[in-house]
DSSP file (Angstrom, degrees, kcal/mol; ACC not computed):
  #  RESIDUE AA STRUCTURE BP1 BP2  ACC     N-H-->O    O-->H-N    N-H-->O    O-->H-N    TCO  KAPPA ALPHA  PHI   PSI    X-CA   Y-CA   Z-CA
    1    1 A X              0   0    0      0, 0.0     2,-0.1     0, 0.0     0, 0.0   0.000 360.0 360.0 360.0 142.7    0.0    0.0    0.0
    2    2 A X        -     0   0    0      1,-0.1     2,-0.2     3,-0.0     3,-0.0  -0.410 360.0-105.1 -97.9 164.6    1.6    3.6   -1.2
    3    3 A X        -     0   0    0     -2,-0.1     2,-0.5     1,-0.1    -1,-0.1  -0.619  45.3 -91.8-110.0 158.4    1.3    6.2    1.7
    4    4 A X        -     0   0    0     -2,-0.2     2,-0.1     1,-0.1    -1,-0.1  -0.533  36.9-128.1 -80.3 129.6   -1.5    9.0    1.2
    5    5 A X    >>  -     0   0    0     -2,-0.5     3,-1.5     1,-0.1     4,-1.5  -0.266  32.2 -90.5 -64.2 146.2   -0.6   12.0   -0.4
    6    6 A X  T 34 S+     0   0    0      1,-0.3     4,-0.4     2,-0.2    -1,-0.1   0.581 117.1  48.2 -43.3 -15.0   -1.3   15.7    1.3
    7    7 A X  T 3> S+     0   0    0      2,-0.2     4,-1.0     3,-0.1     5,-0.3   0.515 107.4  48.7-115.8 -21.2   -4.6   16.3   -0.2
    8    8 A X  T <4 S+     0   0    0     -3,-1.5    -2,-0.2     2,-0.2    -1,-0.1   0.587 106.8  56.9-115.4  30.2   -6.2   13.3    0.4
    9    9 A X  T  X S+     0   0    0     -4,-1.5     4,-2.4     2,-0.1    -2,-0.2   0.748 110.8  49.7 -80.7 -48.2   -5.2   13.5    4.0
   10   10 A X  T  4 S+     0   0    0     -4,-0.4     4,-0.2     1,-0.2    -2,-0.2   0.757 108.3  48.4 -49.5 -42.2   -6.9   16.8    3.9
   11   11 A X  T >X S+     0   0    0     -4,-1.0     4,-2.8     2,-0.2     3,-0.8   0.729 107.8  54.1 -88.0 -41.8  -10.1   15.7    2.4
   12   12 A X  H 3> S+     0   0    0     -5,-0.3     4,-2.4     1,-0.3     5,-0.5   0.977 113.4  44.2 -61.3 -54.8  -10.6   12.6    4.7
   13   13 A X  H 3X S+     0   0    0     -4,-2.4     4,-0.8     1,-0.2    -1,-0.3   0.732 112.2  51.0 -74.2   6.5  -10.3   14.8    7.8
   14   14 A X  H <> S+     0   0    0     -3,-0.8     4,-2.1     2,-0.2     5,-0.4   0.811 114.4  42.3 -78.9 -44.0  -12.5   17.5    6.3
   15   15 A X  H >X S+     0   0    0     -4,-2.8     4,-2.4     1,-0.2     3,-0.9   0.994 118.5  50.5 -75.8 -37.7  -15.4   14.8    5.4
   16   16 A X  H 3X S+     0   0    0     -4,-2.4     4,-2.4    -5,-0.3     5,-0.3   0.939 111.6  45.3 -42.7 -51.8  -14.6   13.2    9.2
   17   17 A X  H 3< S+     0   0    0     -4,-0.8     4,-0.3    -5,-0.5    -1,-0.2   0.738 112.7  50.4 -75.3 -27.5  -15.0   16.6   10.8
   18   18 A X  H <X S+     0   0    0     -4,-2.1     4,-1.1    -3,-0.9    -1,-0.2   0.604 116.3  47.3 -90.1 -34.4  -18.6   17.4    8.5
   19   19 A X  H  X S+     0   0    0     -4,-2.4     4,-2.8    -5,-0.4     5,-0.4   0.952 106.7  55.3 -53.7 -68.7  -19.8   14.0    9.8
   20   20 A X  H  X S+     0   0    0     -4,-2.4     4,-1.6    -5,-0.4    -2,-0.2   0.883 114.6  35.5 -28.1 -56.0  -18.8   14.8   13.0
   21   21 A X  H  > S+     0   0    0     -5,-0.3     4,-0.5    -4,-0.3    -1,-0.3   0.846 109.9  61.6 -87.4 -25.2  -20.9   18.0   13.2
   22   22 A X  H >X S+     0   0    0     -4,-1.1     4,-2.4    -3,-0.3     3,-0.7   0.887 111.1  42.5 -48.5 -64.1  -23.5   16.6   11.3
   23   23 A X  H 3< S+     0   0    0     -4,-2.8     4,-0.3     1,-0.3    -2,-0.2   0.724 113.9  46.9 -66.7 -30.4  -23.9   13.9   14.3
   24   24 A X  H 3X S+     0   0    0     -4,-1.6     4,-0.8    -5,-0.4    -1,-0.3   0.611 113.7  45.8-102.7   1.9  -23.6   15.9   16.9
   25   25 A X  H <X S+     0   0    0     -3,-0.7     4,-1.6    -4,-0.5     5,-0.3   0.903 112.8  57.7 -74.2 -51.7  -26.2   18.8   15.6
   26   26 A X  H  X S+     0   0    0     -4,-2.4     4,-0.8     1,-0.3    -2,-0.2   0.674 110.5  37.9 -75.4 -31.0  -28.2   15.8   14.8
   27   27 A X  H  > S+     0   0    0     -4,-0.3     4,-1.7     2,-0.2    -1,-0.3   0.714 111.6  55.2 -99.1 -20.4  -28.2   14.5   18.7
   28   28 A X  H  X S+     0   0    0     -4,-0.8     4,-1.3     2,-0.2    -2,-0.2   0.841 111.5  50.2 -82.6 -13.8  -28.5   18.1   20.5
   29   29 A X  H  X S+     0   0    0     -4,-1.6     4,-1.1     2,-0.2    -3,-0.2   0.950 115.3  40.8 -40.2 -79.6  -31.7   18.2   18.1
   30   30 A X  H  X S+     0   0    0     -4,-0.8     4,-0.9    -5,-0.3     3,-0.4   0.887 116.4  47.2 -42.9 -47.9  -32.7   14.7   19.5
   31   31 A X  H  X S+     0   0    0     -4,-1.7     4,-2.3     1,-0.2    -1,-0.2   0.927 107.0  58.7 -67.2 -52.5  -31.8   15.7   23.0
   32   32 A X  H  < S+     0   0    0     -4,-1.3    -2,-0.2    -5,-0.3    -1,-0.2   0.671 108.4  47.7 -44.2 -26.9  -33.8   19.2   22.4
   33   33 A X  H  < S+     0   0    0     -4,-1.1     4,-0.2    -3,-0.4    -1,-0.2   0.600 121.4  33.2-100.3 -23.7  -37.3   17.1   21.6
   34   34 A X  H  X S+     0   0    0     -4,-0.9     4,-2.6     1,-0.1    -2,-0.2   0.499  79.9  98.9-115.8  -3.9  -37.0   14.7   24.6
   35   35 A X  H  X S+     0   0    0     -4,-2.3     4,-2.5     1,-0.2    -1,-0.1   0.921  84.3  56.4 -81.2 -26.3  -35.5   16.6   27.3
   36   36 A X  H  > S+     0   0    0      2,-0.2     4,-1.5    -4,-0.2     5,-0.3   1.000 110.2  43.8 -38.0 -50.0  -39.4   17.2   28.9
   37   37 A X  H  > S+     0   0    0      1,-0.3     4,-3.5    -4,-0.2     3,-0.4   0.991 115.0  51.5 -88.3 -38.2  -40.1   13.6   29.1
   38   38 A X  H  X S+     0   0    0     -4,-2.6     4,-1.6     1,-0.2    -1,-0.3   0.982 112.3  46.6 -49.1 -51.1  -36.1   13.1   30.7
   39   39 A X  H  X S+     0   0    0     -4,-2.5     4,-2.0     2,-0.3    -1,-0.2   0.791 114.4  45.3 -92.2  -5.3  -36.6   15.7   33.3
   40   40 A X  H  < S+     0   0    0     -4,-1.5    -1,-0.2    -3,-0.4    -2,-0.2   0.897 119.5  44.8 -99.6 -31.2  -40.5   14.1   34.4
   41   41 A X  H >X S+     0   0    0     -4,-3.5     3,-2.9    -5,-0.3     4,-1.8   0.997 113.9  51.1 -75.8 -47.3  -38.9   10.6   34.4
   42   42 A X  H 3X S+     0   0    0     -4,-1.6     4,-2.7     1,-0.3     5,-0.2   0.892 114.3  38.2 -20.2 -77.0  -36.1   12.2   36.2
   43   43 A X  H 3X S+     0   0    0     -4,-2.0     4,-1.1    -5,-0.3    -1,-0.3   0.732 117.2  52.5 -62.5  -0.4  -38.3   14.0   39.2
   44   44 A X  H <> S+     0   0    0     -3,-2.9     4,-2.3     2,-0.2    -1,-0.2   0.817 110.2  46.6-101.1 -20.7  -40.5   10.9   39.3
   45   45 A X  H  X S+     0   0    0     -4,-1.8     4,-1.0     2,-0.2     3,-0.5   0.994 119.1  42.1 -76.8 -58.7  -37.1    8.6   39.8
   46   46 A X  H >< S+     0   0    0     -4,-2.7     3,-0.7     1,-0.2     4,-0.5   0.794 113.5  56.0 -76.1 -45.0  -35.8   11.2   42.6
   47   47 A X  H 3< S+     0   0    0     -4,-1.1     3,-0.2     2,-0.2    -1,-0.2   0.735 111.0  41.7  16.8 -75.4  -39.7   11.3   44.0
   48   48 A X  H 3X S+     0   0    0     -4,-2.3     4,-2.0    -3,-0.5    -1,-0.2   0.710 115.5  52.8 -60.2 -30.4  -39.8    7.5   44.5
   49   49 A X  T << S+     0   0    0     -4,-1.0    -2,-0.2    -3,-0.7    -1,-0.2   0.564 112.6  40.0-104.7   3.0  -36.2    7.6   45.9
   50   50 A X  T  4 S+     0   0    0     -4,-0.5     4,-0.4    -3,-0.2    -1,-0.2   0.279 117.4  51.1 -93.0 -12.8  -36.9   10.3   48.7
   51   51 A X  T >> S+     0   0    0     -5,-0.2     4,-3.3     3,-0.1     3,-0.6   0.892 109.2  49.7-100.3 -22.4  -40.1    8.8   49.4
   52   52 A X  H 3X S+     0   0    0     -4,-2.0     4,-2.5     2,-0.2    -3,-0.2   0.822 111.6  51.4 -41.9 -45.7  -38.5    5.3   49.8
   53   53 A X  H 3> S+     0   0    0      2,-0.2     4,-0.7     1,-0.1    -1,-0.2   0.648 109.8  43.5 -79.8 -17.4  -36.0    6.5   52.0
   54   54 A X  H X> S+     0   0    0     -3,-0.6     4,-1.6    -4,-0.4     3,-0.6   0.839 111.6  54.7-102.5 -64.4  -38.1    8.2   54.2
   55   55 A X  H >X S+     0   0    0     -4,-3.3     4,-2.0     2,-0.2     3,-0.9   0.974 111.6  53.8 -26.0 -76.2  -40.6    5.2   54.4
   56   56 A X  H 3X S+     0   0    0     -4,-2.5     4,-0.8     1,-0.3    -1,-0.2   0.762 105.2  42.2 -11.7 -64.9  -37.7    3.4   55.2
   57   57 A X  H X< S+     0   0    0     -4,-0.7     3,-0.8    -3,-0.6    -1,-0.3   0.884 108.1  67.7 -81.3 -33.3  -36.1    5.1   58.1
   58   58 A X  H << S+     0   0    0     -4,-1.6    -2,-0.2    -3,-0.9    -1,-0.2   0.915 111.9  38.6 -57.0 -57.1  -39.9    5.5   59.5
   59   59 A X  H 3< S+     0   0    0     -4,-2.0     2,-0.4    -5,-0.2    -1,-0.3   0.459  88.1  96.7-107.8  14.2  -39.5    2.1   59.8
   60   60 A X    <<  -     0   0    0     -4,-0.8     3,-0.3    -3,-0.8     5,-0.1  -0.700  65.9-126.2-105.4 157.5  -36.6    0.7   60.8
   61   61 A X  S    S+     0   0    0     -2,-0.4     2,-1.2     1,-0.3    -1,-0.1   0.753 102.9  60.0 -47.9 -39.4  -35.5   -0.4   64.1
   62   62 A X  S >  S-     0   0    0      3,-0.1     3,-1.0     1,-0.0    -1,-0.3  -0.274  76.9-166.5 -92.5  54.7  -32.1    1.9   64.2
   63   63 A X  T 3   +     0   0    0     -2,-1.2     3,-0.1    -3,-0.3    -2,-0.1   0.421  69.6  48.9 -62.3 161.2  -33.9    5.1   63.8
   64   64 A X  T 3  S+     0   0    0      1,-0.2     2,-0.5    -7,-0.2    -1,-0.3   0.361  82.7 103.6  96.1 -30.5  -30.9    7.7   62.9
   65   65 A X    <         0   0    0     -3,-1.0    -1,-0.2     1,-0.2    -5,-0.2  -0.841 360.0 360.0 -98.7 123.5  -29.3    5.7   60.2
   66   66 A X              0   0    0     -2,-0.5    -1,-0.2    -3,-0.1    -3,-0.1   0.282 360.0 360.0 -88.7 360.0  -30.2    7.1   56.6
């Protein structure tokens, strides 16, 4: 195999770098449409795990230990 020449070292990392940005515009997009329904499972996951914890200590024997 013959070694790559300066220009099409240049051109690969130009189409890598237009992929690149293309893929990440293309997931803060994605991220941008869904982030309601992440933050309402979010507060409902922290919700269940403060009221679990508090249920908890209500009811165990060593009161004082979280």
């Amino acid at each position: 195999m013959y070694p790559k020449n300066l220009i099409t070292q240049i051109l690969e990392a130009a189409f890598m770098l237009a992929l690149a940005a293309f893929l990440i515009k293309t997931a803060v997009g994605w991220i941008l449409e869904i982030w309601p329904v992440l933050l309402a499972i979010a507060i409902i996951v922290a919700i269940a795990i403060i009221g679990f914890r508090i249920w908890r200590h209500k009811h165990d024997k060593d009161l004082g230990e979280w």
